[in-house]
N, C-alpha and C positions, 0 to 999 in steps of 0.2 A: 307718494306725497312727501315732497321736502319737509324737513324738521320745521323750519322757519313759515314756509304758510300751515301746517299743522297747529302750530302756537299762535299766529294770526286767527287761523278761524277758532281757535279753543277761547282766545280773548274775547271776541267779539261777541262768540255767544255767551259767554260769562256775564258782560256790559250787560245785556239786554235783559237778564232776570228777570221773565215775564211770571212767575212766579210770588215776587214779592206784594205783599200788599200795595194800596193807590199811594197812602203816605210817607212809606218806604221808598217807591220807584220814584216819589217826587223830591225827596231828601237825594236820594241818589241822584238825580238829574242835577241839582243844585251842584252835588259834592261833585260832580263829572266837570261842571263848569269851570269848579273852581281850580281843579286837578290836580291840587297836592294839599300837602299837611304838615306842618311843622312840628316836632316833638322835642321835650327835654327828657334828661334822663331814660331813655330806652335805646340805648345799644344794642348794637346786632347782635353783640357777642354774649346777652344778658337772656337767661332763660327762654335762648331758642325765638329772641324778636326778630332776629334779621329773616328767619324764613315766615314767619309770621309777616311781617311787612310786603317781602316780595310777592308772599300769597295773596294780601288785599290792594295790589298792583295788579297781579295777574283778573284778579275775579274782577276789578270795578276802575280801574286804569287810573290809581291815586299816586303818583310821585310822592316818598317822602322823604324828609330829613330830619337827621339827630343831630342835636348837642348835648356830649355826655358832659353830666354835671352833679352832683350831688342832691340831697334834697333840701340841705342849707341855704345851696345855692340857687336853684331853683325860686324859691323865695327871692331872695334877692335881685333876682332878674323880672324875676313877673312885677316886683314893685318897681323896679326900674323902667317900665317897658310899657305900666299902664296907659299910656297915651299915644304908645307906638307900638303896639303888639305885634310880639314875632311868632310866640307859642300857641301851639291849639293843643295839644293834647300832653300829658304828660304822666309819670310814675314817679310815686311817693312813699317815703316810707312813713308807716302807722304815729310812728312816732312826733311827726311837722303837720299831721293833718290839723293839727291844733293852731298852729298860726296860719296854715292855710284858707280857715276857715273866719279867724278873725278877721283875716284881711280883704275877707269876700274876694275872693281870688278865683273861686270856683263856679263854673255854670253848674245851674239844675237842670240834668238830662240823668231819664231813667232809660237804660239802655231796653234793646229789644229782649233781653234775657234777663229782665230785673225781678220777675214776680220768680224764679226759680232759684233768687240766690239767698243763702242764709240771710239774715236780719243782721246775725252779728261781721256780717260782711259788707256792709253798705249804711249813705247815709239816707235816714227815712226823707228827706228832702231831694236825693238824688243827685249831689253835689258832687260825691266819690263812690267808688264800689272797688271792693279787691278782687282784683280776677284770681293770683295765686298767695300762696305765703310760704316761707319757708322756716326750718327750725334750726338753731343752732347748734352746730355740731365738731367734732374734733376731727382734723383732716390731719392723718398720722401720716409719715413718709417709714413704710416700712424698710426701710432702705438705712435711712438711721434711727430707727426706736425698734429695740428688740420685742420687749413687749409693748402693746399701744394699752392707754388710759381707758376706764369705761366711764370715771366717774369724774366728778370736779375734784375731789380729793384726792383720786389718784393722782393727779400733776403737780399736786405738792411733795411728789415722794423725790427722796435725792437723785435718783435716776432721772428726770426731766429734767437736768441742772442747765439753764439756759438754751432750754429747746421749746420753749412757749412763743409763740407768735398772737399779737392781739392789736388790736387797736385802741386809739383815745375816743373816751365814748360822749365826749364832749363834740365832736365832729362826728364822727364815725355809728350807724345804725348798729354794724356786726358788733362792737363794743356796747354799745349801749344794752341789747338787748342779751349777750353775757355775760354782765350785772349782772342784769336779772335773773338769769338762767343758774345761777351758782347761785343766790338768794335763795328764790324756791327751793335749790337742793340741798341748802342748808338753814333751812325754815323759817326763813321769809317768802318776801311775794311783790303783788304791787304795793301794798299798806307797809310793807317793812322794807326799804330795799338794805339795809346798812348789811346786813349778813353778807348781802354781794362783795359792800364795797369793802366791810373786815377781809373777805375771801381774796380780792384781787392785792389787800397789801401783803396777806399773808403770801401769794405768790409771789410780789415782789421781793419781799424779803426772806426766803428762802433762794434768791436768785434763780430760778428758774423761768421766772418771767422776760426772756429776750427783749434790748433794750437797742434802739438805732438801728430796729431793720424796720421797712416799712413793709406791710403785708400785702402781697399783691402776686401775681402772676410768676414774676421775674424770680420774685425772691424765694417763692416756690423750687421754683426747677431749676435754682442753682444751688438748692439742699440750704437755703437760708433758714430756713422755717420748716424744723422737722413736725413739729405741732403745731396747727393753725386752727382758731379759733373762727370758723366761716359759717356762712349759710351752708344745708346741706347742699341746696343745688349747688352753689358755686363751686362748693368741694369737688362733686363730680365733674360740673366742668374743668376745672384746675387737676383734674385727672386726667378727660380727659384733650387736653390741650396738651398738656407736657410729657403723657406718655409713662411717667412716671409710675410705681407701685403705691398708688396712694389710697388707703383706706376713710371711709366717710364710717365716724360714731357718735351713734346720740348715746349722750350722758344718757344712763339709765336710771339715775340720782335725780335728775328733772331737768330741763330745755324747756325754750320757750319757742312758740309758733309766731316769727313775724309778720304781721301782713304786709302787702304793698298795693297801694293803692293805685286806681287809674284817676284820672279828670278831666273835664275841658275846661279850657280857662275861658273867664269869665267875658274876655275879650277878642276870643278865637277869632283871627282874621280868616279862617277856614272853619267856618263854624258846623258845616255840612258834610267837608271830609271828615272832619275829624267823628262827629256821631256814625259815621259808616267805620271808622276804625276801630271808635270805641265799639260797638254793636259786633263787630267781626271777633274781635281779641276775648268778648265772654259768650261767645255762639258754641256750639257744639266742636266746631273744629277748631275754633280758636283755642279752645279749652286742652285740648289735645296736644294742640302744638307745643302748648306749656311745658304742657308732662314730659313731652319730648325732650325738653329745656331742662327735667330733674326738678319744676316746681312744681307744687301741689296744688290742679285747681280747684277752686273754691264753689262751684257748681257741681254736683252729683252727676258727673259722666263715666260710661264704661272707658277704662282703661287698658290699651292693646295689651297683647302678652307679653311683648318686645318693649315697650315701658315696665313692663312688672318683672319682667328679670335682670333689669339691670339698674332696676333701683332697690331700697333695702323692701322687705316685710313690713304691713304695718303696725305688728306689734314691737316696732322698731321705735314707735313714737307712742307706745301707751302712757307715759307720764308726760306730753306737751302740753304747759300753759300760754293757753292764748288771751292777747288785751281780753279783760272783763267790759271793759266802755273805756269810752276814748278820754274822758276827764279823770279816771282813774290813771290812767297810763300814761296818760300825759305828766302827772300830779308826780310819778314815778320815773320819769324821764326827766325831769327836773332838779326830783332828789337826788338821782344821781351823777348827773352835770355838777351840781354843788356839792357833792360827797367827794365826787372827782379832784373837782379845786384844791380839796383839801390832803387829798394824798399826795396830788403832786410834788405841796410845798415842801 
């Protein structure tokens, strides 16, 4: 049997899931009609979505597409688009669910895997839920740091002198939530964050804080950024994409656990695909795929051994602080936007 009718008939019987529930195969029937889904912010290249994608093409024959965008911007497009909607489904960080929300921006759909997910992962209305989260962590290029950092205080030592890489946490999730992450470790939290932001001037003016690179891919694996302040997934990917020697460290001081949320927006022109994607993305194997991806998902599934070796231990993350509720965190996302403003000047 050729490759191509093997895949043929693997598709077709996928389509037909006589299995699912009447309500399920009748959403599916709709989502089939409609035959694709538009998404923001989920790149291929982000936590293992691009196989993820092609795998809920393969099982239920959805076309999709991304526009990579931030979660600032996201916002700004969904408000622009209210009358003309282009997005059904999208990824958020913990952080914007807060004007997300005022702006009613979100449908209420509790996916097919919703009574299995923590409480403090989802909203009790069923607006957003986070499939995974990640924690902040130090992406060392051992190639130039002889010794790597374990803690936030370590990168104020003279040996880091202009080998920090971070972002503005005014735009930027990874900055924002390493405020915080350096607060907790130095005894704040969400109710105090200024500890964070004493910590990032004190980096700054020690000059170890690397200043006019932008932190991304590039700048990586042209040894721009021997210290990078990332998700750990990302870390890993940025490992391994570039090939590089590059170790993933959680502060042992304290990190914080980001979430990232899913949604459909409120005016899904694919309102049917997109519940088939979202339902697939926190299913058993969606969840998996994640892991695959180096995030951590948020539903209680066995993880291969092939994920457990090549990502850290998890007494790797015994001191993560994750959002306590989203109006604290938000309250704490704000202070230090406006603590921000103030160091720059």
């Amino acid at each position: 049997m050729s490759k191509t009718l093997f895949a043929s008939l693997l598709g077709a019987c996928a389509l037909t899931l006589p299995m699912l529930p009447a309500a399920a195969n009748d959403v599916l029937a709709a989502a089939q009609a409609e035959g694709e889904y538009v998404s923001y912010g989920m790149s291929d290249d982000w936590v293992n979505l691009g196989t993820i994608f092609e795998t809920i093409e393969t099982k239920f024959g959805l076309k999709h597409t991304d526009t990579d965008m931030t979660s600032a911007e996201e916002i700004t497009h969904l408000l622009a688009e209210k009358d003309a909607p282009v997005m059904d489904i999208a990824d958020i960080g913990y952080d914007f669910l807060g004007r997300l929300l005022e702006n009613d921006l979100a449908a209420s759909y509790k996916n097919a895997s919703w009574d299995s997910i923590p409480d403090q992962y989802k909203d009790p209305d069923g607006r957003w839920a986070s499939s995974y989260w990640g924690a902040i962590a130090f992406l060392v290029n051992t190639d130039k740091v002889a010794v790597a950092p374990q803690t936030w205080n370590d990168l104020l030592k003279p040996e880091y002198k202009d080998q920090v890489c971070s972002r503005d946490p005014r735009v930027s999730t990874y900055a924002t939530a390493s405020v915080l992450a350096a607060a907790y470790a130095n005894g704040g939290g969400e109710d105090n964050v200024q500890p964070g932001l004493d910590w990032f001037q004190q980096l700054r003016d020690s000059g170890n804080l690397r200043e006019g690179v932008v932190l991304n891919v590039a700048s990586v694996q042209k040894g721009e950024c021997p210290i990078s302040l990332v998700y750990d997934f990302d870390g890993f990917a940025k490992r391994d994409a570039t090939g590089l020697p590059l170790d993933v460290i959680i502060p042992t001081d304290g990190t914080v656990g980001m979430l990232f949320a899913q949604y459909i927006s409120a005016v899904a022109p694919h309102e049917n695909a997109a519940k088939v994607a979202i339902d697939f993305l926190f299913s058993d194997e969606g969840q998996a795929l994640l892991a695959d991806g180096y995030a951590h998902p948020t539903r209680d599934i066995a993880l291969s051994d092939e994920v457990k070796a090549k990502t850290l231990p998890a007494s790797a993350y015994a001191n993560v602080h994750f959002p306590s509720n989203l109006p604290a965190f938000s309250a704490a996302i704000k202070s230090i936007a406006e603590g921000w403003d103030k160091l720059a000047k």
